[in-house]
Structure formats: C-alpha cells, structure tokens
N, C-alpha and C positions, 0 to 999 in steps of 0.2 A: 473108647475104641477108635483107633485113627480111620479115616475118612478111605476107601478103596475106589480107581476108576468108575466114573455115572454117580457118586453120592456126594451129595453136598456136604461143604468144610461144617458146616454145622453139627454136623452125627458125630464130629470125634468126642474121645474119650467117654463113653455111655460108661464103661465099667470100671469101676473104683474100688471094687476088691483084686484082693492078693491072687486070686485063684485065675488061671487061666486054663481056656476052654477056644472052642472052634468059633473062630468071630462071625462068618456067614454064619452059622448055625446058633451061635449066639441073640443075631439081629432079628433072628425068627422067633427067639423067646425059647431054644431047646441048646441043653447045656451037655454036650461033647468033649471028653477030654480032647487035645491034639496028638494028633501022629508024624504033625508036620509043617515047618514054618518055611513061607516065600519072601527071603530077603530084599525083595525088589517091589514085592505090595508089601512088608512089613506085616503077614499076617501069617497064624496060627490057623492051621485045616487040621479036620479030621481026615478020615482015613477017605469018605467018601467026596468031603472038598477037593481035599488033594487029585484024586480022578479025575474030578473035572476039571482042576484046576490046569494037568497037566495036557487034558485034552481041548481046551478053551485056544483059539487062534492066538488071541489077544496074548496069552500067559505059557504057551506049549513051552518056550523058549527059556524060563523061568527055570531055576534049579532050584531043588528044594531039599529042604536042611532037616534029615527024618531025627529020631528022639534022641539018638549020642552026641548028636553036633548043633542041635538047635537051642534059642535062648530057652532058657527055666522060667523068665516071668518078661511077660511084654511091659510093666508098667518101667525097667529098667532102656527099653528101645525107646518110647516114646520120650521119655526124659529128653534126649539129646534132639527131637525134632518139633521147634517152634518155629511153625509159617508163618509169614506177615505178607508175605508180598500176592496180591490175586494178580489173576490173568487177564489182561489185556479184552482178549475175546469172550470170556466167561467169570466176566465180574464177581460172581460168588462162588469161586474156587479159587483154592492159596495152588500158586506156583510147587509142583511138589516132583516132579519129575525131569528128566534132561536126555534129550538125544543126541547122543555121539556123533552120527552121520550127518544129523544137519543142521549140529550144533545149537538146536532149537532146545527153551525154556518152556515146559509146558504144566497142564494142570491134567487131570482126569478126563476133564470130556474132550480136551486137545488128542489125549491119548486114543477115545475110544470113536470119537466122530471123524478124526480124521485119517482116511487112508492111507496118505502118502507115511506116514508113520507104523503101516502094519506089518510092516518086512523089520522094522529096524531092531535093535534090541535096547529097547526102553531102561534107564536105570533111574534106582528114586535118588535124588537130590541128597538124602543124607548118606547114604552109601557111599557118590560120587565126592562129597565133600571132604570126606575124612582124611584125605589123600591131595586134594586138592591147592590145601596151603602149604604142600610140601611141594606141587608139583612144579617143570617148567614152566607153564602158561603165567600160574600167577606172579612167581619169581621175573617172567620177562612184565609185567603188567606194573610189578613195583618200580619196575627198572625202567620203563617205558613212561611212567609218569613223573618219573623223578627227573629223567633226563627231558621231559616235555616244561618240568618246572622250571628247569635251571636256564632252559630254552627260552623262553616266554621270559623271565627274570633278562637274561641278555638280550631280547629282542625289546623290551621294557627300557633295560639301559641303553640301548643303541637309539631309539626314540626319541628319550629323555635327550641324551648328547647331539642328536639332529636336533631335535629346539635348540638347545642353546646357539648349534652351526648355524640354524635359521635365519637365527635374531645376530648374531655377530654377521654373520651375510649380509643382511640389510642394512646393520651400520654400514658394514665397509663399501657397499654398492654406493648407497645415502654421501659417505666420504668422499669417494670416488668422482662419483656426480658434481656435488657442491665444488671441489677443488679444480675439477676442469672445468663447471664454470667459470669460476673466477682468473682461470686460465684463460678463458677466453673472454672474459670481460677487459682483463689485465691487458691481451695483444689489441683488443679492440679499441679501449682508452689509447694506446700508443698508438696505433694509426691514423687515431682522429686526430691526435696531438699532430703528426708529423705530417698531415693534409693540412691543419688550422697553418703549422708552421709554410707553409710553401704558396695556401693562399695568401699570408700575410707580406712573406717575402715578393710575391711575385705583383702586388698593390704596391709596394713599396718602392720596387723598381720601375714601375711606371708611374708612380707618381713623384718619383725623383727624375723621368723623363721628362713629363709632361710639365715642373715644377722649370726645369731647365731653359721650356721650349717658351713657355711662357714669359721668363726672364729676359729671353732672346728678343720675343715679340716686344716688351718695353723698350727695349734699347732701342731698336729699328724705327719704334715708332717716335723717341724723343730724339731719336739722330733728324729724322725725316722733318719733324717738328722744327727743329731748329735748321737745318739748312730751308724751309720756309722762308723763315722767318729775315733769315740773312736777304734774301729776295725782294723780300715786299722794304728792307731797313735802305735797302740799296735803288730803288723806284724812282730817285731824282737823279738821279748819278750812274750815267748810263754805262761809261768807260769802266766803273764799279761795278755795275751791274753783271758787263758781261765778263767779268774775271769770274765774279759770284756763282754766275751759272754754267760756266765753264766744269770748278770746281763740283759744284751741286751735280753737274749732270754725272761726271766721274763715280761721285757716294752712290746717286740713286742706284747705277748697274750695279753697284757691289750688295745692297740694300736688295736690290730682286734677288738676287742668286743668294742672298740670305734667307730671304723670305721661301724663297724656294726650297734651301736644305729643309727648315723647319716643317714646311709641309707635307714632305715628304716623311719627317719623324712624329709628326702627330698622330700616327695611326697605331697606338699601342696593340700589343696580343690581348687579344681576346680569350678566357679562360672558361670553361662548365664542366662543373663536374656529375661523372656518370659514377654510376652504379657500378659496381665487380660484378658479372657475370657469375663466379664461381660463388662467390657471395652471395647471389640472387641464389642458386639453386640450391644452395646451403638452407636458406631460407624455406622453401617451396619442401625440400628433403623430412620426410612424417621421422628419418633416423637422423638426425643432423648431428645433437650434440653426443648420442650413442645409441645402445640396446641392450636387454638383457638377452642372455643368449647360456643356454643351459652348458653346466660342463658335465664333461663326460667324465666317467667315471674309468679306474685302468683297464678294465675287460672290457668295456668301448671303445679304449684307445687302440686293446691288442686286434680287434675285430676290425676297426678300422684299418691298421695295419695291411694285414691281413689281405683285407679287399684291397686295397692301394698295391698290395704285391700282386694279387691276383688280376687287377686292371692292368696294369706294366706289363704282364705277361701275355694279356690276351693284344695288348697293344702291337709289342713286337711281335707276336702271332699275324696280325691283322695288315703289318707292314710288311712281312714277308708276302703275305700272300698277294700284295703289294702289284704294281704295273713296277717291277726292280729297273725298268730299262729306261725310264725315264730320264730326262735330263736334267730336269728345274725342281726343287723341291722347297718347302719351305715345313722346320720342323722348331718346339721347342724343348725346353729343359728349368725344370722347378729345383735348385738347390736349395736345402731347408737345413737351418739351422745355420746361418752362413756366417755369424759374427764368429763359430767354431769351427770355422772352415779352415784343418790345417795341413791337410792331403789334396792331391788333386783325384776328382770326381770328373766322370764321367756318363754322359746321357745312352740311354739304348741304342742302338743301333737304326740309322735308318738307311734304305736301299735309295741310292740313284746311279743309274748306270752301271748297275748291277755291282755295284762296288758299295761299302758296308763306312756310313758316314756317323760321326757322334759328335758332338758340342764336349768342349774339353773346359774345365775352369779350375783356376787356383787361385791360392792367395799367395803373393809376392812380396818381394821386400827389398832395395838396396840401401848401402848406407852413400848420402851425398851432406857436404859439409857434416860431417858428424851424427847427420839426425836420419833415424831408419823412416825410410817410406815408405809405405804399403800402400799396394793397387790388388785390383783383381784383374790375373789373367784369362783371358778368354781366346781362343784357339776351335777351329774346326778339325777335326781329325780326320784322314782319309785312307782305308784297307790296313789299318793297323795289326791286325791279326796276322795279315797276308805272309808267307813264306817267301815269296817269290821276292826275286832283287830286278827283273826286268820291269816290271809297270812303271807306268807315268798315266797320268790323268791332269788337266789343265783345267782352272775351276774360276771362278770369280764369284762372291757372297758378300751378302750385309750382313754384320754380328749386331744384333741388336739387345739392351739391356732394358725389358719392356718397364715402362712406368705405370705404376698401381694406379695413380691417382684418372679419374676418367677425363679421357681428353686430354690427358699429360701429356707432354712428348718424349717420345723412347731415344734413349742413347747410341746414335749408331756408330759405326765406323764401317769401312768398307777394305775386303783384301783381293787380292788377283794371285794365285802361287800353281805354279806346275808341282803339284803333288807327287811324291816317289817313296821306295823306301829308306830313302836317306834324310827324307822329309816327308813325312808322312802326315806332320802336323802345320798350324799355319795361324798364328792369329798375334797378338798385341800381350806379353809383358807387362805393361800398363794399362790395361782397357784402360779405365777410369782409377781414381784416387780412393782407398779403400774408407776416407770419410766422407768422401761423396759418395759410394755406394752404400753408407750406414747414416748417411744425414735424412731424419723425417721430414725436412723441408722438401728436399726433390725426390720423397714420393719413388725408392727404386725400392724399398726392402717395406715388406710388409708383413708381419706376425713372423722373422726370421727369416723373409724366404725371397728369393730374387728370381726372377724368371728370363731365361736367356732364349732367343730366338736364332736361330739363321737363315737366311735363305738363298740357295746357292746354284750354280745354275752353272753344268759343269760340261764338258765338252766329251766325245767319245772317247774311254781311255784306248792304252796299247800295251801287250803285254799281261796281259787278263787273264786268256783262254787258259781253260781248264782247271784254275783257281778254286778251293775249298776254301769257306770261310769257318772259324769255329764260331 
C-alpha cells in the first residue's frame, strides 16, 4: 500500500493481494470495499474516508474519482510509481510530490509540516509526470542543454585556439625582442667602429704634425750646428771671421722665426670622449629596448573611438565657452594615419578674436626634373565658414611639427598674412619633405601619427560684426 502524507516510505506496499479495499481502513486491520479513489494521494476510501477525506484542510481541494471513473485495482497505479530520490529535510521520505506555485519538490511531511504550502494545490509526481516529457519546460531543458553543450565545446575550442595564440605570441614577441637587439647591437658595433675610425684619424694627423715639427727641429738644429762650427774653423782669420758671421748672423734670424713657426704648431688638439646623453638616459630608462603592452581587442578599439569622438566634442564645447576675444592663442592637431594621408584634413575649431581658427594639412606633390616630390602642406586657416566678403583679420603664428622624441627639437617655420576671404588660408606647400616627415631618425611620426602645433597671435579683426559661424 503506497505511503500517504505523515507515514513513512517504509509502509508502502503492505498488500499483495488482487482485492482492493479502503487503504486507511485497511492500516487499521478492517477491510472496506471503496466508493472512492483520490488521484493526488493515489488512494482508495470508503464511503466514510471519503468524508473526511473531503473535509481534511490538507485534501478539501482533492477531487475524487467515485465507482464509474475510478481504477478496478491499485496494484496496476502503483506499478508505474518507483521512488529513489528522499528529501533533502526529511531523509526517510522519497520525493513523491510537486508544487506548481513555488515550484518546490517535496515529500509528505514537506506537504503536511509546512504552512506556506497549505493554500497551494499539491499534485503527486506521478500524475504530473505523465505529461511532463511531453511538455514545454522539458522540450526547452533538452534544448537548453544541448545548446549549453555545443557552447561549452566552442568556448573549449576558443581556449584551446588562445594556447596555441599564446605560445605563437611569445615566439613572435621572443622574435621581436632578439631581432631589435641585434639591431641594436648591429648600430652600436658601427658607431664604435666610426668613433675607433676618427680617434685613429685624428692621432694620425697630429702625429703627422708633430712628425713634421720634429723634422723641422733637426734641420735647425744641424743648420745652427754647422754655421758654429764655420765660426770656431775661421778663429785665426779674422777678415774670414767676420764675412762668417756676417753671413751666420743673417741664418740665425731666419732660424728664430723658424723656431718660432714650430712653437707655435707644437700645440696639437686635444681630444675626450664623452658619453651621448641621450644614450645615458637610454641606459637609466627601466623601458629602453621596449614593452609589452596589451592589444585591444575591436570592441575596445570601437569604445575607444568612441570616447576620442566624445572627448573632441566636449573639447570644442570647452573652447567655445572659451575667453573667444582673445588675441594670442596656441592650439594643436593629431593627424593619424598620415603615411594615408590623401585629402586635406582639418583640426576643430579654435576661437581667437572671436573669429573661428583651424590647422589645415595635406600631402603635396610637384613634378621637378621628372621626379614627383612630396611634402606636407601645413596652413592656418581663418573664418572659413564665414559668408561675409568684408573681413580682414592681420595675424602672425609659428607652425610647428612637434618631435615625438623627448627633448627633440620641433620643426618650425613662421607666417605673417592679412587674412580675408580671398585668402582665408596661409601657410607652406612645402612645410617639410614628406620623407623627412616619414624618416624614424628625426623622431616627427610616431605609431602613424604627427602632431601639428600653431601659435598665433592675431591683431583686432574689421568687418566681423554680426557674423554667424556654422
């Protein structure tokens, strides 16, 4: 006899004859045909269980299945209901019931100790199951873990594919590394070589001075030797004598003023060599020969974007709300991407003298003797928007092409132009040579990108009033 709310899994099946009878009246040892079975305790009542049955809190709710619609023998119900699983809270009871509302698994004494469950409408687990592997929940549950599988499998192989990126990463970083040393081992060997060559040259030439001076010095001295000597040969023969030193005195003065050049060349250069400063702080530098530095991945590139657009805006925001009446201003402009630089670009807008200024740049080209040159042009632009054909504005600016490297020095040139709208613009054609602005020796372009400066310092325009800018 299966187990009912408050009775332990142990009481089921007590009867193992064919014959059914009223199960509470059964357990008492009195043997009642039924008049009525409750699908939901899976049990057979008499006429007076049923009574109670229907007036019990716990079971009012219960519908019950009187003698034309109810099963002929319980031992065909219990067939289909085998518990394994106990309760959690009440270790010697099987899981044998299920609440709809709060979706809770529960056993008998879950059902009858606890309140929060006595409004609900309890139903027993083999009822609910019958329908169950037909239903939505399970159908999404197959489907929910099949797609958690295939998941898990591509997040497995996405894994898997980072090792291998890992390790090919480390090589190529490992590559990377080793090859710019040896880059720099390579410029370093030639340095030394071309300082060895200049110490050697610059010994050389002083000691092809000094070799010279020296040779001077023998002569002077085996001149001066021998006019001596003609002296002391002529000692009896005075008339001889003084022809001798006549002559002798003439050489001696040519002999000082030799000796004198020489003295004067004996003081070779002096040479010491120092240290490269920029070299010393190469040194000292904890990132000298580089760093790793994480890459972003494209959805940090677009976010980065993003904020870069959103900083520009709060910029020119920030410049309007600007002192616009000033005179002097100094502003710059980051062009990126510049070796693809094949439009001219321009920087936002900045206010002085309430006139609306921007750094202009392109890349140029003429053909001379046959061979195309390319420069970058660089230009201040002023009121460009403007409608108006009366203004004039008088300006003077340094265009500067800042250098990356610290302590480099930046490329200037300088313009003076009465700004109008017939010229509205104002700068160089040629700023610089466009492989001087791509050369990594002088330090102008860095990761693509060049940084233009102005600063400009303009006079009151005329011709202004009442001007809209867009």
């Amino acid at each position: 006899m299966d187990a009912v709310p408050g009775r332990n899994a142990t009481n089921t099946n007590e009867s193992a004859s064919d014959t059914t009878y009223c199960q509470p009246c059964f357990e008492d040892g009195k043997k009642f045909p039924p008049e009525a079975f409750c699908p939901v305790c899976n049990e057979f009542l008499c006429s007076t269980c049923a009574r109670v049955h229907k007036n019990m809190k716990l079971t009012k709710n219960h519908v019950l299945q009187d003698k034309s619609s109810m099963p002929s023998s319980f031992r065909a119900e219990i067939e289909e209901e085998i518990f394994t699983e106990t309760c959690q809270l009440h270790v010697r009871e099987f899981i044998k019931y299920y609440c709809p509302h709060h979706d809770d698994l529960l056993c008998g004494d879950c059902v009858i100790g606890n309140e929060e469950h006595g409004s609900c409408k309890v139903e027993k687990i083999s009822q609910v199951a019958k329908q169950y592997e037909e239903g939505s929940e399970y159908h999404s549950l197959e489907t929910g873990l099949g797609e958690l599988v295939n998941d898990v499998e591509n997040c497995s192989a996405y894994i898997q594919a980072s090792m291998k990126a890992v390790e090919e990463e480390s090589l190529t970083n490992i590559n990377g590394l080793r090859k710019f040393k040896i880059e720099i081992n390579q410029y370093l060997d030639k340095r030394e070589q071309e300082l060895l060559e200049e110490i050697e040259q610059k010994q050389r030439q002083s000691k092809t001075l000094l070799n010279a001076l020296i040779s001077k010095c023998q002569d002077m001295k085996s001149a001066a030797e021998n006019l001596k000597s003609k002296l002391q040969t002529q000692s009896a023969n005075r008339n001889q004598l003084l022809i001798e030193g006549k002559r002798a005195f003439k050489e001696l003065a040519g002999l000082q003023t030799a000796l004198e050049d020489v003295d004067r060349k004996r003081k070779v250069p002096q040479y010491t060599f120092f240290r490269d400063p920029a070299t010393e702080q190469l040194k000292a530098c904890q990132t000298a020969i580089g760093s790793l530095e994480e890459k972003e991945s494209s959805l940090a590139l677009e976010q980065q974007e993003l904020v870069k657009k959103q900083e520009q805006e709060q910029n020119e925001k920030a410049a309007s709300q600007q002192d616009n009446t000033k005179g002097e201003a100094t502003f710059s402009f980051t062009v990126e991407n510049i070796s693809k630089l094949n439009t001219s670009v321009c920087s936002p807008k900045f206010m002085v003298r309430n006139l609306p200024w921007r750094i202009k740049a392109m890349r140029t080209s003429r053909v001379a003797k046959k061979h195309n040159i390319k420069s970058l042009g660089f230009y201040l632009q002023c009121n460009a928007e403007s409608d108006s054909t009366s203004w004039f504005c008088y300006a003077t600016a340094k265009l500067k092409l800042l250098n990356q490297k610290p302590y480099g020095d930046d490329f200037v040139r300088e313009i003076q132009h009465l700004f109008n709208s017939d010229e509205d613009d104002w700068g160089y054609e040629e700023f610089i040579p466009w492989n001087n602005l791509l050369d990594p020796e002088q330090c102008y372009c860095s990761d693509d990108k060049v940084t233009l400066q102005v600063h400009v310092i303009a006079d009151e325009p005329d011709g202004v009033r009442g001007q809209t800018f867009q």
